[in-house]
Gaussian input, Z-matrix of N, CA and C with variables (Angstrom, degrees):
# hf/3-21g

backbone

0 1
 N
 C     1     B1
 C     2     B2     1     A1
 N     3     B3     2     A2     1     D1
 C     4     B4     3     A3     2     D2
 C     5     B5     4     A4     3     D3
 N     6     B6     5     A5     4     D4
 C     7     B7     6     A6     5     D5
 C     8     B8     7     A7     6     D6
 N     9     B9     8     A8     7     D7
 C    10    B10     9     A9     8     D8
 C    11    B11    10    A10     9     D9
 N    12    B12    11    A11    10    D10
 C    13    B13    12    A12    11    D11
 C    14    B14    13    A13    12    D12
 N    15    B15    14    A14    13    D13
 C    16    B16    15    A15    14    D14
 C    17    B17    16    A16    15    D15
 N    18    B18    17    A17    16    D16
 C    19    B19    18    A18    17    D17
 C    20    B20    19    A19    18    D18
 N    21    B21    20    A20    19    D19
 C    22    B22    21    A21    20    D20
 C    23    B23    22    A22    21    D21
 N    24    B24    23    A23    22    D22
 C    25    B25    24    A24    23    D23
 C    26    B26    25    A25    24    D24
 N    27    B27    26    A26    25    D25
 C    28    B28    27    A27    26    D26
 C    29    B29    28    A28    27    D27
 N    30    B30    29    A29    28    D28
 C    31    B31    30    A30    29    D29
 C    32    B32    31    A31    30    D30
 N    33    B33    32    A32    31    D31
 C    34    B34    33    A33    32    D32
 C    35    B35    34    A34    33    D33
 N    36    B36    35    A35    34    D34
 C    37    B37    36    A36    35    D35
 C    38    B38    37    A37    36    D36
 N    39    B39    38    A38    37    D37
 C    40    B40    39    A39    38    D38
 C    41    B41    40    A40    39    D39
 N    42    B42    41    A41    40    D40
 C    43    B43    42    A42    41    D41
 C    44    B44    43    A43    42    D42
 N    45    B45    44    A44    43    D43
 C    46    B46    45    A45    44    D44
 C    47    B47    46    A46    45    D45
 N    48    B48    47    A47    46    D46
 C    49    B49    48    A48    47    D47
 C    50    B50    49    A49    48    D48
 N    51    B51    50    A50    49    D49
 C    52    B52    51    A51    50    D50
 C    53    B53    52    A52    51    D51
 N    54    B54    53    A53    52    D52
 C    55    B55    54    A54    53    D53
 C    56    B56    55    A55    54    D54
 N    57    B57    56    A56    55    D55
 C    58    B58    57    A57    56    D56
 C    59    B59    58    A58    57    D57
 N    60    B60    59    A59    58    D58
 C    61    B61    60    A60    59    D59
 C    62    B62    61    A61    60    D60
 N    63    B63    62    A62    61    D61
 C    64    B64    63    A63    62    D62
 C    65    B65    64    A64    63    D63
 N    66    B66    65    A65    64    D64
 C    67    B67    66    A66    65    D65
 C    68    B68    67    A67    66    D66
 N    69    B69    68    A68    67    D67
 C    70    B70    69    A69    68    D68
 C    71    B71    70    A70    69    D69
 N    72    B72    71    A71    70    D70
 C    73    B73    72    A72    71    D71
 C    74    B74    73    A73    72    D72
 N    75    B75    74    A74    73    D73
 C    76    B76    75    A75    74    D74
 C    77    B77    76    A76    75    D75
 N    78    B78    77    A77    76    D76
 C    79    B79    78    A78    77    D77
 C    80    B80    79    A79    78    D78
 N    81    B81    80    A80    79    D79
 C    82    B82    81    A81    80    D80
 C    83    B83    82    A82    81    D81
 N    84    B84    83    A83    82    D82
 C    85    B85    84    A84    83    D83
 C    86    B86    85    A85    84    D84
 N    87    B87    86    A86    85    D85
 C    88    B88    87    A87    86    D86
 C    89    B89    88    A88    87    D87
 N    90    B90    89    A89    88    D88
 C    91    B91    90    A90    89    D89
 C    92    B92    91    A91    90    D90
 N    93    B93    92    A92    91    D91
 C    94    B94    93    A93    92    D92
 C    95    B95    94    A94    93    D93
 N    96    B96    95    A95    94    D94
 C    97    B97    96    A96    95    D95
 C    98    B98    97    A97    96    D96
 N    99    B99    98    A98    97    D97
 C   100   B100    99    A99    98    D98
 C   101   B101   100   A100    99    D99
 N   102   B102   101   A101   100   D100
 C   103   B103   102   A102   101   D101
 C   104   B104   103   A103   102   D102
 N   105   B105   104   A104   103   D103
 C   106   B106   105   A105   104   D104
 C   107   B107   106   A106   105   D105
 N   108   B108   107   A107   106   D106
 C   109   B109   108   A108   107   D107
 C   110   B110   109   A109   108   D108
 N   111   B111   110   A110   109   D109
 C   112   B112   111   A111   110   D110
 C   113   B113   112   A112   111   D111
 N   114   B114   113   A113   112   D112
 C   115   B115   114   A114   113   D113
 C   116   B116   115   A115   114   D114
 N   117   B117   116   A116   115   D115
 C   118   B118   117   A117   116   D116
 C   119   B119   118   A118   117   D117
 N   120   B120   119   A119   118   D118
 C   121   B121   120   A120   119   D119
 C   122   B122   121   A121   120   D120
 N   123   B123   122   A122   121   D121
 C   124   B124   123   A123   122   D122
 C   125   B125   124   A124   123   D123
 N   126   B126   125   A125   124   D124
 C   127   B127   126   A126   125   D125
 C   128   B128   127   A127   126   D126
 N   129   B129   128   A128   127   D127
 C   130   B130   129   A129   128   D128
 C   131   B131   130   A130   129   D129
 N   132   B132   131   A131   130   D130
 C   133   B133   132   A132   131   D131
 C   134   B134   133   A133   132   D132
 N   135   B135   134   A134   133   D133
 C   136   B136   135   A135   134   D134
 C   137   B137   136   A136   135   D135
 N   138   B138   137   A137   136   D136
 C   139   B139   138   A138   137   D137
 C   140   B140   139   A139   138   D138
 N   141   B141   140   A140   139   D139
 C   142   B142   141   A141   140   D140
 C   143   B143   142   A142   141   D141
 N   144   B144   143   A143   142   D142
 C   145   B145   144   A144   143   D143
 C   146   B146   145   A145   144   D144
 N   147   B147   146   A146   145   D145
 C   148   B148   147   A147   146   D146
 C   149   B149   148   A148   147   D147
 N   150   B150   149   A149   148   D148
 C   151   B151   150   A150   149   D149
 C   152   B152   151   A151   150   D150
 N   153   B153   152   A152   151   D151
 C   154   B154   153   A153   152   D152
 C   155   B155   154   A154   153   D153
 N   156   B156   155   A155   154   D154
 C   157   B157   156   A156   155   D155
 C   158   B158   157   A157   156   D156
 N   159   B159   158   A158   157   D157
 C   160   B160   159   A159   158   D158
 C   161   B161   160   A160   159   D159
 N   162   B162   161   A161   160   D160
 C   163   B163   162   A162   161   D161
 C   164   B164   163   A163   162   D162
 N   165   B165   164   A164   163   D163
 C   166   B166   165   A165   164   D164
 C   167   B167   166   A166   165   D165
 N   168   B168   167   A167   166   D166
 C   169   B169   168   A168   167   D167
 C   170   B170   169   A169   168   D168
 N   171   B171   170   A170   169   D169
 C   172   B172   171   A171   170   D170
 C   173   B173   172   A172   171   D171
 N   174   B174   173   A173   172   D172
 C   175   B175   174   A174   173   D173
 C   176   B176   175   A175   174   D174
 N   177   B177   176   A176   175   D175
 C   178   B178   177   A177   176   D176
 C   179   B179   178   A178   177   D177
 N   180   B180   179   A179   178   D178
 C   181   B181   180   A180   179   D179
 C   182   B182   181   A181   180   D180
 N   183   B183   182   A182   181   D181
 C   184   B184   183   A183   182   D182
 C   185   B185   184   A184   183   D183
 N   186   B186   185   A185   184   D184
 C   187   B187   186   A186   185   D185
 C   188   B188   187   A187   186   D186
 N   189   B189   188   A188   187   D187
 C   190   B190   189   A189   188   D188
 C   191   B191   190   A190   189   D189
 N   192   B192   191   A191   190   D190
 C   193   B193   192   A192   191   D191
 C   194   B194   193   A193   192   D192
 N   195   B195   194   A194   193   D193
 C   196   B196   195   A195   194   D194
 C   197   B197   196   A196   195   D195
 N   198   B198   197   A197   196   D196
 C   199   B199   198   A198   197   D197
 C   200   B200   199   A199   198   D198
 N   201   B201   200   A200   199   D199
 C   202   B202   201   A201   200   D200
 C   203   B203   202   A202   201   D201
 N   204   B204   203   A203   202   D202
 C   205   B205   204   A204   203   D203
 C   206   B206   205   A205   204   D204
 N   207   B207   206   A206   205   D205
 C   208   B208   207   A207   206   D206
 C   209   B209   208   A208   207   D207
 N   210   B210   209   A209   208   D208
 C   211   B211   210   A210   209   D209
 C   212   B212   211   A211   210   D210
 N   213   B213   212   A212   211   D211
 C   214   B214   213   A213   212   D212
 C   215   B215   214   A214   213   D213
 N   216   B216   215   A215   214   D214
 C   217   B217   216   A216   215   D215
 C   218   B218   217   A217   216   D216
 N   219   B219   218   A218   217   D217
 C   220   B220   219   A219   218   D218
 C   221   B221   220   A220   219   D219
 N   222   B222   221   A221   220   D220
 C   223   B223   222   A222   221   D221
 C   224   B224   223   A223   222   D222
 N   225   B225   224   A224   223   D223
 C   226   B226   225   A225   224   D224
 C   227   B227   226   A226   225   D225
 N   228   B228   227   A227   226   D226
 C   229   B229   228   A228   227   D227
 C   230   B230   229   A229   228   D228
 N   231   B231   230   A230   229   D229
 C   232   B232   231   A231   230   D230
 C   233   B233   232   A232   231   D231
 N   234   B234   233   A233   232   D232
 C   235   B235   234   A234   233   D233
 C   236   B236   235   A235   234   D234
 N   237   B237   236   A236   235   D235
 C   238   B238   237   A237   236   D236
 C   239   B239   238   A238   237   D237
 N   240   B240   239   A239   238   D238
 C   241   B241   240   A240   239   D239
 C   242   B242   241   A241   240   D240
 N   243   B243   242   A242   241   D241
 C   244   B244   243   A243   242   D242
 C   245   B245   244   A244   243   D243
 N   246   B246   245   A245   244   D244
 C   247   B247   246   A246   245   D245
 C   248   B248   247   A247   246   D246
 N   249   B249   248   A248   247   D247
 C   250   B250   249   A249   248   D248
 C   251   B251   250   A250   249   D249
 N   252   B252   251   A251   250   D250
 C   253   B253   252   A252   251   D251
 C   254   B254   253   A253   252   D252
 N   255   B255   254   A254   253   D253
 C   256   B256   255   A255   254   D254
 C   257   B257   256   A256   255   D255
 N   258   B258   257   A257   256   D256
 C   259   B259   258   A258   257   D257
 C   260   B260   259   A259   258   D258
 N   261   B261   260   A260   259   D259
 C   262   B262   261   A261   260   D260
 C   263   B263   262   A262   261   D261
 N   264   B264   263   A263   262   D262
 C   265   B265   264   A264   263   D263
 C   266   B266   265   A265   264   D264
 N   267   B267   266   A266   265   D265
 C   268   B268   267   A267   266   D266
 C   269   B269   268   A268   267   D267
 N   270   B270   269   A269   268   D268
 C   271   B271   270   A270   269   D269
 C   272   B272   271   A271   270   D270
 N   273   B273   272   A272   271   D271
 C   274   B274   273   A273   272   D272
 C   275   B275   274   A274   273   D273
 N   276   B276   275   A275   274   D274
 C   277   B277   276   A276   275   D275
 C   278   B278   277   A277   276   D276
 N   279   B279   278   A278   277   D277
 C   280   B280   279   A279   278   D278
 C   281   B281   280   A280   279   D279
 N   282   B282   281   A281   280   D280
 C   283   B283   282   A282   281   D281
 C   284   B284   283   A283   282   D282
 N   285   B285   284   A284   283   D283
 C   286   B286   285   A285   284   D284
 C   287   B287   286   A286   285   D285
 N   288   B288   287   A287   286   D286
 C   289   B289   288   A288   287   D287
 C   290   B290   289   A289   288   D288
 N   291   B291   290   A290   289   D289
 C   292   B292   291   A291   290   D290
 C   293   B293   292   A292   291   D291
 N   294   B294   293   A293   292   D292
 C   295   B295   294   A294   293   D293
 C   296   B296   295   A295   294   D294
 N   297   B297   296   A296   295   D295
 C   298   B298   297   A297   296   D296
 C   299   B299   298   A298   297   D297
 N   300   B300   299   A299   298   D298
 C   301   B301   300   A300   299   D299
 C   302   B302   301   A301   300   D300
 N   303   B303   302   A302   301   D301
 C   304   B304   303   A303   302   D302
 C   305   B305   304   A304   303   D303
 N   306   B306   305   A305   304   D304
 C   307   B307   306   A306   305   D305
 C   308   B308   307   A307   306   D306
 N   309   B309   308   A308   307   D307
 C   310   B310   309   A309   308   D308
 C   311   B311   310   A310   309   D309
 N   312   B312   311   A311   310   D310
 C   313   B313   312   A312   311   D311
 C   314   B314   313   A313   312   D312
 N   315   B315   314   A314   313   D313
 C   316   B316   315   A315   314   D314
 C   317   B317   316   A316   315   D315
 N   318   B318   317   A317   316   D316
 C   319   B319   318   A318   317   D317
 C   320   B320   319   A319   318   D318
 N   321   B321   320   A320   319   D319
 C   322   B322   321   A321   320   D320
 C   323   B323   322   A322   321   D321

   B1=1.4348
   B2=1.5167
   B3=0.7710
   B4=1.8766
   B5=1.4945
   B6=1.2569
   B7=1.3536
   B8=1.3500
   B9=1.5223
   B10=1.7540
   B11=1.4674
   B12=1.4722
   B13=1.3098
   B14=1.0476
   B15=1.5631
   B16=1.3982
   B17=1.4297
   B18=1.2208
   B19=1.4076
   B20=1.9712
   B21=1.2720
   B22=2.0573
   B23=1.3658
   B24=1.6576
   B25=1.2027
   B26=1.4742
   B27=1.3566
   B28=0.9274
   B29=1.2527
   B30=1.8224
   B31=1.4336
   B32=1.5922
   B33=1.6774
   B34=0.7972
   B35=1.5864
   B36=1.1067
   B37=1.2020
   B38=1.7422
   B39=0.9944
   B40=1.2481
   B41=1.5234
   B42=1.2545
   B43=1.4239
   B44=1.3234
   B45=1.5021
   B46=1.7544
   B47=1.7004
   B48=1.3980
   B49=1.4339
   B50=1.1250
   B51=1.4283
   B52=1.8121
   B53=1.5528
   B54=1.3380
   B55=1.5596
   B56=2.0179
   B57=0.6994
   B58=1.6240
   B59=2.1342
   B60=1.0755
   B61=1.6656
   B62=1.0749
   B63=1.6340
   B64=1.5265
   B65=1.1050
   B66=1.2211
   B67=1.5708
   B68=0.9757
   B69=1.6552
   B70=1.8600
   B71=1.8981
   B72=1.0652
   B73=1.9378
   B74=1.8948
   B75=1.6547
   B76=1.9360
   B77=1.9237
   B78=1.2605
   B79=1.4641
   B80=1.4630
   B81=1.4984
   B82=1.7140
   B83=1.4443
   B84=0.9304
   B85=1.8150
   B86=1.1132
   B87=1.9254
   B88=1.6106
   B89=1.8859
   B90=1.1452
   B91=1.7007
   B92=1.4767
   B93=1.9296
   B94=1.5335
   B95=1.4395
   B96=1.1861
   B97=1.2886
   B98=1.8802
   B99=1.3420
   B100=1.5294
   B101=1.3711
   B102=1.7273
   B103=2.3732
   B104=1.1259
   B105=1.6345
   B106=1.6346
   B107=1.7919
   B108=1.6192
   B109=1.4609
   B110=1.6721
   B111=1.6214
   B112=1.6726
   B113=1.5407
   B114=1.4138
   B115=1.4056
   B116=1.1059
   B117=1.4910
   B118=1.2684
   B119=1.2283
   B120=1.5748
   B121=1.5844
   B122=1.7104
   B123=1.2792
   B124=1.5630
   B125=2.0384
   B126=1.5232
   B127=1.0963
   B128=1.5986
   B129=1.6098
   B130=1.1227
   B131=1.6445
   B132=1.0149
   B133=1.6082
   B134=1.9437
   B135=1.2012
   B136=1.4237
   B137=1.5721
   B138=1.1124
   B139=1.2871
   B140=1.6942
   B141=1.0545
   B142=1.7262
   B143=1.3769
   B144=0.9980
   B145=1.6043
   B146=2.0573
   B147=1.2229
   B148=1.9796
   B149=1.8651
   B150=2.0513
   B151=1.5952
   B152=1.8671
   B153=1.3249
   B154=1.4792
   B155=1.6236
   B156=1.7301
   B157=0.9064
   B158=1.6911
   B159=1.2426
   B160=1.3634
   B161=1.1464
   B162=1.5199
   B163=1.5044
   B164=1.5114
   B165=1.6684
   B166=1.1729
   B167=1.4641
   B168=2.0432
   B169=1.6771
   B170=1.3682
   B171=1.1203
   B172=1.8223
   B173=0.8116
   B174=1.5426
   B175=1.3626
   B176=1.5361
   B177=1.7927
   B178=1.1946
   B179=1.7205
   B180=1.7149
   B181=1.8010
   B182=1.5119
   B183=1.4215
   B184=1.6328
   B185=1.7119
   B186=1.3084
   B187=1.1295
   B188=1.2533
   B189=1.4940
   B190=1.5145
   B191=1.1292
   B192=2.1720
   B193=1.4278
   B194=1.7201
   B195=0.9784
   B196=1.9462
   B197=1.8891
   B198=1.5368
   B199=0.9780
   B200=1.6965
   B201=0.8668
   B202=2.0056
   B203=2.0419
   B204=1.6105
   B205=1.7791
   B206=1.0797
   B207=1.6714
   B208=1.8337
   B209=1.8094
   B210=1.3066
   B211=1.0856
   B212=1.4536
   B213=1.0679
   B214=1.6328
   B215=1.8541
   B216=1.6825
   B217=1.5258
   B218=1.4902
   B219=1.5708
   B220=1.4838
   B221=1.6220
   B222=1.1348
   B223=1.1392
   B224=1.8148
   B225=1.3715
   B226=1.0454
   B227=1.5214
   B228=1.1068
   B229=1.6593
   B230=1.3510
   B231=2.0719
   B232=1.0518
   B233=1.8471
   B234=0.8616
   B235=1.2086
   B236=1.6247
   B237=1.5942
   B238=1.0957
   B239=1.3732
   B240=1.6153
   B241=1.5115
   B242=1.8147
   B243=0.9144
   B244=1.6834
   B245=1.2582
   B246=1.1083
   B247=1.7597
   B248=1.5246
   B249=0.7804
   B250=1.7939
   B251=1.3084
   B252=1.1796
   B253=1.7843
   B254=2.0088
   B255=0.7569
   B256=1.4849
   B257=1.7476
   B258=1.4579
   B259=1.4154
   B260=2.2387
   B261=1.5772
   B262=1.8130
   B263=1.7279
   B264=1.1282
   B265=1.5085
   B266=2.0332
   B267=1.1018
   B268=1.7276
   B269=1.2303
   B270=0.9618
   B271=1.3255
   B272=1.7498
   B273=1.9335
   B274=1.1269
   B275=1.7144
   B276=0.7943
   B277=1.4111
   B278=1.8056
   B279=1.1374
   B280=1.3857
   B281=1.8339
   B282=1.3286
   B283=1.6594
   B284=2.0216
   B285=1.2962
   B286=1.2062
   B287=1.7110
   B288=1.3026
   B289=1.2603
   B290=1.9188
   B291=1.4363
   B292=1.2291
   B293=1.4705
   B294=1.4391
   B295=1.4919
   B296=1.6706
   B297=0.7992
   B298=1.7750
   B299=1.7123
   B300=1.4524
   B301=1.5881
   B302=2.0530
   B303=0.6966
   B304=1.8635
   B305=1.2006
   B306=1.1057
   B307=1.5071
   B308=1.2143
   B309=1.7754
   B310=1.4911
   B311=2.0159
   B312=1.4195
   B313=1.2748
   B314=1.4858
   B315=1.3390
   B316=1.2513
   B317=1.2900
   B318=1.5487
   B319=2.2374
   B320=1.6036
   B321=1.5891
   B322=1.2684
   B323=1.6334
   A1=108.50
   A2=106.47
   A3=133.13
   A4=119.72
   A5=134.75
   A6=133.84
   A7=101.34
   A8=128.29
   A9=111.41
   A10=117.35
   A11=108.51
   A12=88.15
   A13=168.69
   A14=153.48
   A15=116.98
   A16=116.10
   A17=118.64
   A18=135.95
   A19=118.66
   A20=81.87
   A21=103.56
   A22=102.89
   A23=121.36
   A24=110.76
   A25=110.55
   A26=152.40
   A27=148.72
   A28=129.34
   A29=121.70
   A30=152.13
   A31=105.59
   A32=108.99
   A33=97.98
   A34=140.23
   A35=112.09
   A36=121.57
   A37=122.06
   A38=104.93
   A39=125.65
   A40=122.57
   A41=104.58
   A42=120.92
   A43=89.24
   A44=114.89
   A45=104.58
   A46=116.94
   A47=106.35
   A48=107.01
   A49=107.94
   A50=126.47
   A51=119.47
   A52=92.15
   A53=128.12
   A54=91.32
   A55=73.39
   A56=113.84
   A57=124.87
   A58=91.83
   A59=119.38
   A60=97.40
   A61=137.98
   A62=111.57
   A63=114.96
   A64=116.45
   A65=133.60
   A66=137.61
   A67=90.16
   A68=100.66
   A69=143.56
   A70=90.12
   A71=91.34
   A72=106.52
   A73=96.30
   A74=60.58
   A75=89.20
   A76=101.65
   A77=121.74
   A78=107.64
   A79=109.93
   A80=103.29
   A81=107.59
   A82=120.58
   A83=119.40
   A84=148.38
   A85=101.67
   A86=105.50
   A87=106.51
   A88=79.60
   A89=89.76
   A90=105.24
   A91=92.94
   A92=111.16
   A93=126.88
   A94=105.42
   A95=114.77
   A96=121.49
   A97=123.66
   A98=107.64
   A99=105.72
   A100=127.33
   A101=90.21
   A102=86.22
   A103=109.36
   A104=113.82
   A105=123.58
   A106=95.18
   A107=96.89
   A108=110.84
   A109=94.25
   A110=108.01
   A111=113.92
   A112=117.64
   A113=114.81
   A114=116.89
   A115=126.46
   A116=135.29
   A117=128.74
   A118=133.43
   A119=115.74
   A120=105.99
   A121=93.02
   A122=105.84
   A123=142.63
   A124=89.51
   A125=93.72
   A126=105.05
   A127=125.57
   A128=125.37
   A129=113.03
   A130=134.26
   A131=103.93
   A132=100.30
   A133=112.64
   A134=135.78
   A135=145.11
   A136=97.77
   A137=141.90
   A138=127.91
   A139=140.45
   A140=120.95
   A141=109.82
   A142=98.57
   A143=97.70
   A144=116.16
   A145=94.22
   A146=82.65
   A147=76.85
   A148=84.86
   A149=80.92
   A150=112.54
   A151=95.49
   A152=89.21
   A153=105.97
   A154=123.71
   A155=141.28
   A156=124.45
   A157=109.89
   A158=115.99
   A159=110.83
   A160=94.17
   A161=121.77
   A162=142.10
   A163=98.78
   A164=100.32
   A165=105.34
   A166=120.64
   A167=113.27
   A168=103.82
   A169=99.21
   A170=111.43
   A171=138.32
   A172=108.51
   A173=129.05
   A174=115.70
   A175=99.24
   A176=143.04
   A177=120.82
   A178=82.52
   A179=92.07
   A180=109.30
   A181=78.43
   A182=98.15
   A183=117.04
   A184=95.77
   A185=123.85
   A186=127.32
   A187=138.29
   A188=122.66
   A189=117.15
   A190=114.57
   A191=104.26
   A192=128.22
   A193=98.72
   A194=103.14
   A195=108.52
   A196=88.51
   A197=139.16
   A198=122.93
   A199=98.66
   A200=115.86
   A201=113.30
   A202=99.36
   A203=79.23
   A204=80.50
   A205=89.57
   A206=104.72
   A207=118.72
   A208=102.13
   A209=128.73
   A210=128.47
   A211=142.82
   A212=114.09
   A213=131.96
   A214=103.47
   A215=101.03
   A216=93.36
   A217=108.81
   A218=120.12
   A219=105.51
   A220=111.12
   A221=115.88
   A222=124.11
   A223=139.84
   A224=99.06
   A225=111.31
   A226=106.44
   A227=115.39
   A228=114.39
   A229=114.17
   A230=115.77
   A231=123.70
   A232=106.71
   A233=130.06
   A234=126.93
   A235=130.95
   A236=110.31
   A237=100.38
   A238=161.31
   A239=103.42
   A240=106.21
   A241=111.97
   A242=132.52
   A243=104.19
   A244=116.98
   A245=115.30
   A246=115.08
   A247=89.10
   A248=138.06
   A249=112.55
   A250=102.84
   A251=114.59
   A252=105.81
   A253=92.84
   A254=119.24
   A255=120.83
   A256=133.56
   A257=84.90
   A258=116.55
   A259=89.23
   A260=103.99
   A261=94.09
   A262=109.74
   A263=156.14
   A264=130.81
   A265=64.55
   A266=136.62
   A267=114.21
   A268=109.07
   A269=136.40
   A270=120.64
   A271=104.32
   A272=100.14
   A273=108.29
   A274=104.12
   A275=116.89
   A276=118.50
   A277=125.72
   A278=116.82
   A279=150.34
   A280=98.47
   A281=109.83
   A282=123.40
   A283=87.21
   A284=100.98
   A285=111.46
   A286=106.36
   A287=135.55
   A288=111.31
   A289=113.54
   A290=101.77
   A291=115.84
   A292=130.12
   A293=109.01
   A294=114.89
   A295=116.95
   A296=106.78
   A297=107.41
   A298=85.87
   A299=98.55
   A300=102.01
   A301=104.27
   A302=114.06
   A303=98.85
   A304=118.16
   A305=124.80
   A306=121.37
   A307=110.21
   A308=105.97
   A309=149.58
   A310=75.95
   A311=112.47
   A312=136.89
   A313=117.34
   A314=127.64
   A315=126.24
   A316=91.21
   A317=99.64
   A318=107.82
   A319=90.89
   A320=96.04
   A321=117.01
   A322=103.81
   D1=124.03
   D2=165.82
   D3=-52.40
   D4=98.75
   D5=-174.78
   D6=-86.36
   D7=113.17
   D8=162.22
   D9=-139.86
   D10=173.04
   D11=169.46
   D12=-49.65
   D13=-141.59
   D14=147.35
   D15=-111.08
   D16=1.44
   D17=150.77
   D18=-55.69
   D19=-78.34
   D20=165.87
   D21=-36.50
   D22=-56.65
   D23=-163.11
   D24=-85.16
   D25=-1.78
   D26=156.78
   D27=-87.73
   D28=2.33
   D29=124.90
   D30=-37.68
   D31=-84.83
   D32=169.29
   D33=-34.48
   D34=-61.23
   D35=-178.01
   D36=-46.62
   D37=-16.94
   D38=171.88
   D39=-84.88
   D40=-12.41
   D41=-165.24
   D42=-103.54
   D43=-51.50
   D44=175.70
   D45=-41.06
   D46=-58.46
   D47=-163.54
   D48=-73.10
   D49=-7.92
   D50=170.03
   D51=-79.48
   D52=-1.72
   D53=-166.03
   D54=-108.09
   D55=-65.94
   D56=-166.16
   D57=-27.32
   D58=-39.23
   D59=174.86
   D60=-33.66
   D61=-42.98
   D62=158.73
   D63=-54.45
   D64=-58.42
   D65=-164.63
   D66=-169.13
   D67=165.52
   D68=165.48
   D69=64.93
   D70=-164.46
   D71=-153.30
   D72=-158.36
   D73=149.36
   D74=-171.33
   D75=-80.44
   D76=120.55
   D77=165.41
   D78=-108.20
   D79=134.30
   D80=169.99
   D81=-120.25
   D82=159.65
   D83=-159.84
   D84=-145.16
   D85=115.12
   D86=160.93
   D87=-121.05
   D88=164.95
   D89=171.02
   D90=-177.42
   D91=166.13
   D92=173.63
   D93=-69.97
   D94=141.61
   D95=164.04
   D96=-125.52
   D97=109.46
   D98=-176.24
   D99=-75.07
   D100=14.62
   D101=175.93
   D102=113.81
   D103=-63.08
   D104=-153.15
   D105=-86.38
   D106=137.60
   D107=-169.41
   D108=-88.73
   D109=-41.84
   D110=-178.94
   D111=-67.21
   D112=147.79
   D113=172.88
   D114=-69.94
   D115=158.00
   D116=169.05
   D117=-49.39
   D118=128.19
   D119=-151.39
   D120=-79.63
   D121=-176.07
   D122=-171.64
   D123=-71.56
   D124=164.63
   D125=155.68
   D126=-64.73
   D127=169.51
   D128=-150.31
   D129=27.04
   D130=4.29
   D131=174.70
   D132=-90.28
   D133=146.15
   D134=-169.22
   D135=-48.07
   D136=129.29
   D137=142.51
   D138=-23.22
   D139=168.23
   D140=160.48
   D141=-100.30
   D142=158.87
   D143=-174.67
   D144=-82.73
   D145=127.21
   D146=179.03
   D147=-95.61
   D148=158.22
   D149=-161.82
   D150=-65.21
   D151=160.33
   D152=146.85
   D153=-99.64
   D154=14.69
   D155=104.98
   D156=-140.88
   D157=-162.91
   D158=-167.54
   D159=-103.89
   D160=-179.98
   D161=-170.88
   D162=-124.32
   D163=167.65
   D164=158.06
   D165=-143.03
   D166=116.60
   D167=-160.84
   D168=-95.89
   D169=170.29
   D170=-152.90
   D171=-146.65
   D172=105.14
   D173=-157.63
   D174=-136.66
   D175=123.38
   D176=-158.45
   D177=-153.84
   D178=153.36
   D179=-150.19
   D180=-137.23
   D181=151.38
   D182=165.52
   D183=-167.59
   D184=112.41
   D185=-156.04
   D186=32.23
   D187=-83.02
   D188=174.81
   D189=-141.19
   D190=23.45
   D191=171.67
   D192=-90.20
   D193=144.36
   D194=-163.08
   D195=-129.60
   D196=146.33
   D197=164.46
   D198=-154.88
   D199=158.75
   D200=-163.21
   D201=-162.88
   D202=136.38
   D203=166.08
   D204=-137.49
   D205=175.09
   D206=169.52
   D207=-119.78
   D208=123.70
   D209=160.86
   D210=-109.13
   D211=115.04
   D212=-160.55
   D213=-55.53
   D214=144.23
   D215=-173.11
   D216=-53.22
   D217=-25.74
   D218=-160.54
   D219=-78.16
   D220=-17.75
   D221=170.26
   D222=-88.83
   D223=12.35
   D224=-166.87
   D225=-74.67
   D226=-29.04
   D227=-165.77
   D228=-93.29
   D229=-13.44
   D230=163.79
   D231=-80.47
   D232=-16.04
   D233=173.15
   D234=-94.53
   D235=-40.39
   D236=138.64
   D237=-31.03
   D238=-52.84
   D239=155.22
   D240=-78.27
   D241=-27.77
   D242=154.22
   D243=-50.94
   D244=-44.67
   D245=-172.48
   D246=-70.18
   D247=-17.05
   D248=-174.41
   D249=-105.53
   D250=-2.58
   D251=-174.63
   D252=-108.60
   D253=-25.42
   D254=152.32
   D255=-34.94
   D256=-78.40
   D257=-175.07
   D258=-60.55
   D259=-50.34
   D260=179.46
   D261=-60.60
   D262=21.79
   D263=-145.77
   D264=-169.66
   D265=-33.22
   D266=174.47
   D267=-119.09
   D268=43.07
   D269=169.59
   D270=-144.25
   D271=74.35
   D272=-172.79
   D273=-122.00
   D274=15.97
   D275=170.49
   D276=-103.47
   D277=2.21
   D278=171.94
   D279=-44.50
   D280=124.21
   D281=-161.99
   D282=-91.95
   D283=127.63
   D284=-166.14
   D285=-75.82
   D286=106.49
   D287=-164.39
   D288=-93.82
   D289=156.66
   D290=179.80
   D291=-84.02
   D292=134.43
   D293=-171.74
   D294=-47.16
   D295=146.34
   D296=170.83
   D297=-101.26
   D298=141.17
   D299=168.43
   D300=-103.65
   D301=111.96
   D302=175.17
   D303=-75.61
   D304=163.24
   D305=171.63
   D306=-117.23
   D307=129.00
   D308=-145.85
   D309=-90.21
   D310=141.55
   D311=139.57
   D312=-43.14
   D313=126.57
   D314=-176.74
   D315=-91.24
   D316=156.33
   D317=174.47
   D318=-115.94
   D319=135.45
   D320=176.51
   D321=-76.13

């Protein structure tokens, strides 16, 4: 997996979905991230020190290309709207789906 910026990675990311048009699909992962790369230790072992604030990782797959950022709270709302003006301008191949009609109760 690819660590980059959050600039780089939304380059990147762009590079995925030009390739994914032909075939296969981009998968993404946002979730919190608290910093620590190591797992929670064992009993009797010291704690981790929990953060003073949380993260947020980004984690995006296109075959056996892996690419990940971490984004700081202050930046979240500048990145977001890249990510949404992104995700609007590639995500045009989307299968248009069809109405279900239900059937209405007749009145006696």
């Amino acid at each position: 997996m690819v660590f980059l910026e959050n600039d780089m990675f939304l380059v990147e990311l762009t590079r995925l979905f030009e390739k994914s048009r032909l075939s296969g699909s981009v998968t993404l992962t946002i979730k919190r991230f608290n910093g620590h790369n190591k797992p929670v230790p064992r009993k009797g072992r010291p704690p981790l020190s929990t953060p003073s604030e949380f993260l947020c990782l980004v984690r995006a797959a296109f075959r056996s290309k892996k690419i990940s950022t971490v984004i700081h709270s202050k930046d979240v709302n500048k990145f977001q709207q890249a990510y949404w003006n992104l995700l609007k301008t590639n995500i045009n191949g989307l299968k248009k789906l069809k109405k279900v009609k239900s059937a209405k109760p007749k009145a006696h």
